[in-house]
C-alpha positions as a Markdown table, in Angstrom:
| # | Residue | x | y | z |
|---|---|---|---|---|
| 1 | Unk | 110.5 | 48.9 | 95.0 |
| 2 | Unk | 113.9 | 50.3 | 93.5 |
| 3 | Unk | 114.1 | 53.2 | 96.1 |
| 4 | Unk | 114.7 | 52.9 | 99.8 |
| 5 | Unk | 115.4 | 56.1 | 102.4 |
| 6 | Unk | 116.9 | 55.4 | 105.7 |
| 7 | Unk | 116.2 | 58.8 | 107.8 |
| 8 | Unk | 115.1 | 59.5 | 110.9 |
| 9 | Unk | 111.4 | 62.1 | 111.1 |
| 10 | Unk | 112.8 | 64.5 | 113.4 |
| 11 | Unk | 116.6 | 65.0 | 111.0 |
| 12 | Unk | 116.5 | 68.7 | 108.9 |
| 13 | Unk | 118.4 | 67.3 | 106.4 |
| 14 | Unk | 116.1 | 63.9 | 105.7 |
| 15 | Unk | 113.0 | 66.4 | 105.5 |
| 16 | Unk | 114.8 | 68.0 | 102.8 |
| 17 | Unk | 114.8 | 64.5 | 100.9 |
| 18 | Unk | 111.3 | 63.5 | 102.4 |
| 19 | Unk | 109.9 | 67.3 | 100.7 |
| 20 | Unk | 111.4 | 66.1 | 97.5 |
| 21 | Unk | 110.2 | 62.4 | 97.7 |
| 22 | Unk | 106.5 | 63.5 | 98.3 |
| 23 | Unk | 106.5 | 66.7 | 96.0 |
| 24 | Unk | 107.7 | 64.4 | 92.8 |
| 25 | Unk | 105.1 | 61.4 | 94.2 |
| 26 | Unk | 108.4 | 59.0 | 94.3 |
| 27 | Unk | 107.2 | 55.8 | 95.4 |
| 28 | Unk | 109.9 | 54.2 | 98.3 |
| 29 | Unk | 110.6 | 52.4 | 100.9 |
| 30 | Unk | 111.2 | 54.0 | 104.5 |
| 31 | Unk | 114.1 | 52.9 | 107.0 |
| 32 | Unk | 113.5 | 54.5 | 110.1 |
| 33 | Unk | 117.2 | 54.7 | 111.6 |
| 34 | Unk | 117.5 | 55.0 | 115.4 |
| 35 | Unk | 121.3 | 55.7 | 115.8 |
| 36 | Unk | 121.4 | 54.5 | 119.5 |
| 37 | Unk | 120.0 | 50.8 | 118.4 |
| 38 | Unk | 123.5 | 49.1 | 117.4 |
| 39 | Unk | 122.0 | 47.4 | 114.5 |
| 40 | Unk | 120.3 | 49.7 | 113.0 |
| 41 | Unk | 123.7 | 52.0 | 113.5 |
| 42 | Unk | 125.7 | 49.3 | 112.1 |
| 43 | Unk | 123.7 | 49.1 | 109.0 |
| 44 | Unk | 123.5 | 52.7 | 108.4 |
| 45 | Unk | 127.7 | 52.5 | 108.4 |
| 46 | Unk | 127.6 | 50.3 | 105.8 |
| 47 | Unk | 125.8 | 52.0 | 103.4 |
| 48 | Unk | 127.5 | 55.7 | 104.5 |
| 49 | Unk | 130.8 | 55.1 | 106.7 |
| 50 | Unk | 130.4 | 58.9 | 107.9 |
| 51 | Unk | 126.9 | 57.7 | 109.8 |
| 52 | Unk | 125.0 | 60.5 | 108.6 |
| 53 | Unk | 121.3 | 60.4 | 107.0 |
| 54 | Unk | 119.3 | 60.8 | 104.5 |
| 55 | Unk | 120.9 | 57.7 | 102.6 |
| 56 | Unk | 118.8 | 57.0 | 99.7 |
| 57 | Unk | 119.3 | 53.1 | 98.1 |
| 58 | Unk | 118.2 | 52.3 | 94.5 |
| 59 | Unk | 118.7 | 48.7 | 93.7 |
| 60 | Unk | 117.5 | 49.5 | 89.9 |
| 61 | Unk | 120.7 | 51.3 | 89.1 |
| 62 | Unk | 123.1 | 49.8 | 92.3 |
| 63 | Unk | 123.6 | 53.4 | 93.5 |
| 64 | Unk | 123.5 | 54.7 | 97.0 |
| 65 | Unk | 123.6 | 58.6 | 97.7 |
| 66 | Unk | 124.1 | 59.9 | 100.3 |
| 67 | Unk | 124.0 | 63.9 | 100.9 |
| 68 | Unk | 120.4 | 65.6 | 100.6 |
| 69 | Unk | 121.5 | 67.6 | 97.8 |
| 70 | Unk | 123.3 | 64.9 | 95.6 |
| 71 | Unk | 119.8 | 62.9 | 96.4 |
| 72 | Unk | 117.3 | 65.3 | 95.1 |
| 73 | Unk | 119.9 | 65.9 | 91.8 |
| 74 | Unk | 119.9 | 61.8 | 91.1 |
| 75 | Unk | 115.7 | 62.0 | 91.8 |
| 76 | Unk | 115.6 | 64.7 | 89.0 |
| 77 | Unk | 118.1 | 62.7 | 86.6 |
| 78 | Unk | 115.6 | 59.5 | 86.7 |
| 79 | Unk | 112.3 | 60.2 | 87.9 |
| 80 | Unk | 110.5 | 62.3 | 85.6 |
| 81 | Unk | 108.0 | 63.9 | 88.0 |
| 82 | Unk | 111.4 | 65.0 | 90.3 |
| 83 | Unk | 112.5 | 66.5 | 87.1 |
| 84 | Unk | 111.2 | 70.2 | 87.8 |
| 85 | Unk | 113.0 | 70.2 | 90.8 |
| 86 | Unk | 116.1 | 71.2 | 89.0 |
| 87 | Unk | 115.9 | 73.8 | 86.5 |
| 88 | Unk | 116.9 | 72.5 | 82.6 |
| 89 | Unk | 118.1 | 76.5 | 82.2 |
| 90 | Unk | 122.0 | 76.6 | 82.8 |
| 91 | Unk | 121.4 | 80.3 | 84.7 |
| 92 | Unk | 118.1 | 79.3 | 86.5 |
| 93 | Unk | 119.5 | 76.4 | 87.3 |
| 94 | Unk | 123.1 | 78.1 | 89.3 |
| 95 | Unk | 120.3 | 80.4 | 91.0 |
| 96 | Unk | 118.6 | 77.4 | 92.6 |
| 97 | Unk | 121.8 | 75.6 | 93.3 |
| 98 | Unk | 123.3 | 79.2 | 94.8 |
| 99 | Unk | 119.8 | 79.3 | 96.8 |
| 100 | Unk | 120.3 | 75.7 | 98.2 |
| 101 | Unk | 123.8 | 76.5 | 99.3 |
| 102 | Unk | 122.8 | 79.6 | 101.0 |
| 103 | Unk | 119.8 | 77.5 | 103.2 |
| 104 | Unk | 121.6 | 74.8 | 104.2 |
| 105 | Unk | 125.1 | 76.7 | 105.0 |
| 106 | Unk | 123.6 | 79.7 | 106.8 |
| 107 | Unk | 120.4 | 79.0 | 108.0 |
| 108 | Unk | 120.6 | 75.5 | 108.2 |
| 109 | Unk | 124.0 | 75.0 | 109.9 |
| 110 | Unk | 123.4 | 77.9 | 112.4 |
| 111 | Unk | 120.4 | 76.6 | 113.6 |
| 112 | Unk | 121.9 | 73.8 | 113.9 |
| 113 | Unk | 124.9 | 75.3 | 115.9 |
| 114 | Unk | 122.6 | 76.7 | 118.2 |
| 115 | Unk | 120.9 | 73.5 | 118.8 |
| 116 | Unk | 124.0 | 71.4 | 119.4 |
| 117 | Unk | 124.9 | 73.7 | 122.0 |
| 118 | Unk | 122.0 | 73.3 | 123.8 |
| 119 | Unk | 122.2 | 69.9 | 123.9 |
| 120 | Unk | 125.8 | 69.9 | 125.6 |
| 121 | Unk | 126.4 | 69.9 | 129.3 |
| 122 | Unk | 127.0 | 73.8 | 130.6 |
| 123 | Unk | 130.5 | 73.7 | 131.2 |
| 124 | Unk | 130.6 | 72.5 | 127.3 |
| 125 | Unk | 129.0 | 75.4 | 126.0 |
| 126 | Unk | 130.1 | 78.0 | 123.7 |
| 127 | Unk | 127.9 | 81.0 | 124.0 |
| 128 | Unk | 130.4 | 83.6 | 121.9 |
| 129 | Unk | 129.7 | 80.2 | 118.7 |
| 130 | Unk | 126.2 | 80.9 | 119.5 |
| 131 | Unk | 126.3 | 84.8 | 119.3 |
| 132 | Unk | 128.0 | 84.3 | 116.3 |
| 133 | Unk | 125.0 | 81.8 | 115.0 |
| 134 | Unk | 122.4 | 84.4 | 115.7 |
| 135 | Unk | 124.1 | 87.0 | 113.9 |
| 136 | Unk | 124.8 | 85.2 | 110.7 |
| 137 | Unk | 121.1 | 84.0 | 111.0 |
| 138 | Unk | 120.0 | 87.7 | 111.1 |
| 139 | Unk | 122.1 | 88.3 | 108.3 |
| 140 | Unk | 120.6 | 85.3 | 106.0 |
| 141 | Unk | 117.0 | 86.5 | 107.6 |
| 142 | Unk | 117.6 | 90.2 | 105.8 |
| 143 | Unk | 119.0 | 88.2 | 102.7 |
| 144 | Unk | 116.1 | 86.2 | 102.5 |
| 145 | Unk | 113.9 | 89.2 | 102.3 |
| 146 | Unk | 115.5 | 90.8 | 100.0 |
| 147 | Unk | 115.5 | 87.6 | 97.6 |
| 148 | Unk | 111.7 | 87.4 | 98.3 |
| 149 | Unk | 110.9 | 90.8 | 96.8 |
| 150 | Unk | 111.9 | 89.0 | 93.3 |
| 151 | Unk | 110.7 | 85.7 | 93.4 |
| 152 | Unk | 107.8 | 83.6 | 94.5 |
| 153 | Unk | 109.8 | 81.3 | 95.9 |
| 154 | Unk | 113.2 | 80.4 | 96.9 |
| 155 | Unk | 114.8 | 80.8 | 93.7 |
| 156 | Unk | 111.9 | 81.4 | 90.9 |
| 157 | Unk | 108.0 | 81.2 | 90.4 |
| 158 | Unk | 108.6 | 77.5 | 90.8 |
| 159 | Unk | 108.7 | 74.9 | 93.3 |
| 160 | Unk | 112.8 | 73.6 | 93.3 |
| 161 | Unk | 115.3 | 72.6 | 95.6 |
| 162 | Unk | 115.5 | 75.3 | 97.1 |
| 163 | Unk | 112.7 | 75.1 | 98.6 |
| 164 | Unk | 113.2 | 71.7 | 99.5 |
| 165 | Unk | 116.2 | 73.6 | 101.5 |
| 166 | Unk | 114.3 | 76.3 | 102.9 |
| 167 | Unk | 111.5 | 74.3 | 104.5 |
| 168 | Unk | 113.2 | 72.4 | 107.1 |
| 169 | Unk | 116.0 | 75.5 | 107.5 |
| 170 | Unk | 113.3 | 78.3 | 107.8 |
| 171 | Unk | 111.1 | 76.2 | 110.4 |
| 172 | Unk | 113.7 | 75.1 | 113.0 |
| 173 | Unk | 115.8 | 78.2 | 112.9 |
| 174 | Unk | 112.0 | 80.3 | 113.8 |
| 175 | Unk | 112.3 | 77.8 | 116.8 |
| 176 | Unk | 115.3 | 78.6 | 118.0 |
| 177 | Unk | 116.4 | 82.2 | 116.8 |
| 178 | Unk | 112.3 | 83.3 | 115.8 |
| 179 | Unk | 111.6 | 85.3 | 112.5 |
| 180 | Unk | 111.4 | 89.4 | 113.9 |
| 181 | Unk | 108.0 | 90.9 | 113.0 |
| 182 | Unk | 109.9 | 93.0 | 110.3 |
| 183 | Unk | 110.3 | 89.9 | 108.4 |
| 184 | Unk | 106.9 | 90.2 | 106.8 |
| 185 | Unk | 107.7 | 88.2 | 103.8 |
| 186 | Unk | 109.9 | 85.6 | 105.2 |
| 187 | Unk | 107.2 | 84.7 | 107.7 |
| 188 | Unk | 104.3 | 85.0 | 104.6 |
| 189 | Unk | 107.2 | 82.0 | 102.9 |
| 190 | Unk | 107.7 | 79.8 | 105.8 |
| 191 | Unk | 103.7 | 79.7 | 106.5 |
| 192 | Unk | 103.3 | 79.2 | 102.4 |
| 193 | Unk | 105.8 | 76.5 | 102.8 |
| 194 | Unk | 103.6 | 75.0 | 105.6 |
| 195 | Unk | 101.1 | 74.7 | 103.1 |
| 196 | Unk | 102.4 | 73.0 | 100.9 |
| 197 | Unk | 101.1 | 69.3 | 100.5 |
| 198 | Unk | 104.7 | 68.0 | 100.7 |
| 199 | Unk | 106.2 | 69.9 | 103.4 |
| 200 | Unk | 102.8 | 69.6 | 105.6 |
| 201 | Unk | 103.3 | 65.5 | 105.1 |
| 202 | Unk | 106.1 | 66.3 | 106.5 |
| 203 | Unk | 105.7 | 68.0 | 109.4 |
| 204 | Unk | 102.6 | 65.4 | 110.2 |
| 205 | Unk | 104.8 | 62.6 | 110.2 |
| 206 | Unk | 107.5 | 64.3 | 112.2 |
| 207 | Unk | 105.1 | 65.3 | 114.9 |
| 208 | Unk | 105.4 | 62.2 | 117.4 |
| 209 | Unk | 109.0 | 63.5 | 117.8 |
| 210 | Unk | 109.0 | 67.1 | 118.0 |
| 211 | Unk | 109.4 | 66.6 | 121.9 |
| 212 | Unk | 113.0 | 65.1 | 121.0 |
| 213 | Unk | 113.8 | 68.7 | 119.8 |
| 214 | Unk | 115.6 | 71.0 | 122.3 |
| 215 | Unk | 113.5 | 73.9 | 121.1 |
């Protein structure tokens, strides 16, 4: 098998690559990396020095990537059935880029804010970074409405990147900082996400863990 994903079930970031692995039907190999095992850490520095996951191996062309984004790019390049993931249209194609961007920065990395702070001891904890989290989530929640008046999903009527972005994003930043009831079509995505044979994979296999999450 040329492909092989160390990741860990619970990481947003890996269920980006794991939405993209299973929506294209990309046959590969899983590494399950638990960073507080010092082998396992030790050989998930040595293929990415920075320690971070997903880390996607492909012996077939001696490559190994490294960044969620950059992964599900190199998966479209030379797997055919990851090809749709990534628009062949120069303008459709900046739209789902732009749309990845905007998940992962804003909803993505405030969620993620938010959750890091919880996890710190209380005289470590920054509650004017986490007011500042919520608002720029609010912000991205009215943007995303506002996109979803236009398309079908994230960036288009098809599946893409995206989307591969918005999943994990949209469904740990409800947890944490929930959807208002105003968000009518937001909510209608996340649950259409849900559905979605990839994503719900997903979400199955992550479910042993979810108790690991500081919800």
């Amino acid at each position: 098998m040329a492909f092989k994903l160390y990741y860990h079930p619970l990481s947003s970031f890996c269920w980006k690559a794991l939405i993209a692995l299973y929506e294209a039907e990309v046959s590969f190999e899983k590494h399950i990396v638990d960073l507080s095992d010092a082998t396992q850490r030790a050989a998930l520095l040595a293929l990415n020095p920075l320690g971070k996951f997903p880390v996607l191996s492909d012996s077939s062309g001696g490559r190994v990537i490294s960044e969620s984004s950059i992964l599900i790019e190199y998966l479209a390049q030379r797997v055919p059935s990851a090809a749709t993931l990534i628009p062949r249209e120069r303008d459709e194609r900046l739209e789902v880029r732009s749309r990845d961007r905007f998940f992962d920065l804003y909803v993505m990395g405030s969620m993620q804010r938010i959750v890091a702070d919880r996890l710190r001891p209380e005289v470590e904890r920054d509650p004017r970074g986490v007011a500042d989290a919520r608002e720029l989530l609010d912000t991205a929640y009215a943007m995303l409405d506002s996109f979803l008046t236009e398309t079908t999903w994230a960036a288009g009527t098809a599946f893409s990147l995206a989307d591969c972005a918005a999943a994990p994003a949209l469904y740990y930043a409800d947890k944490v900082h929930p959807l208002p009831p105003s968000m009518a079509r937001p909510r209608a995505y996340l649950e259409r996400l849900q559905r979605r044979p990839s994503f719900a994979r997903v979400l199955r296999e992550a479910e042993p863990y979810f108790a690991m999450f500081p919800g």
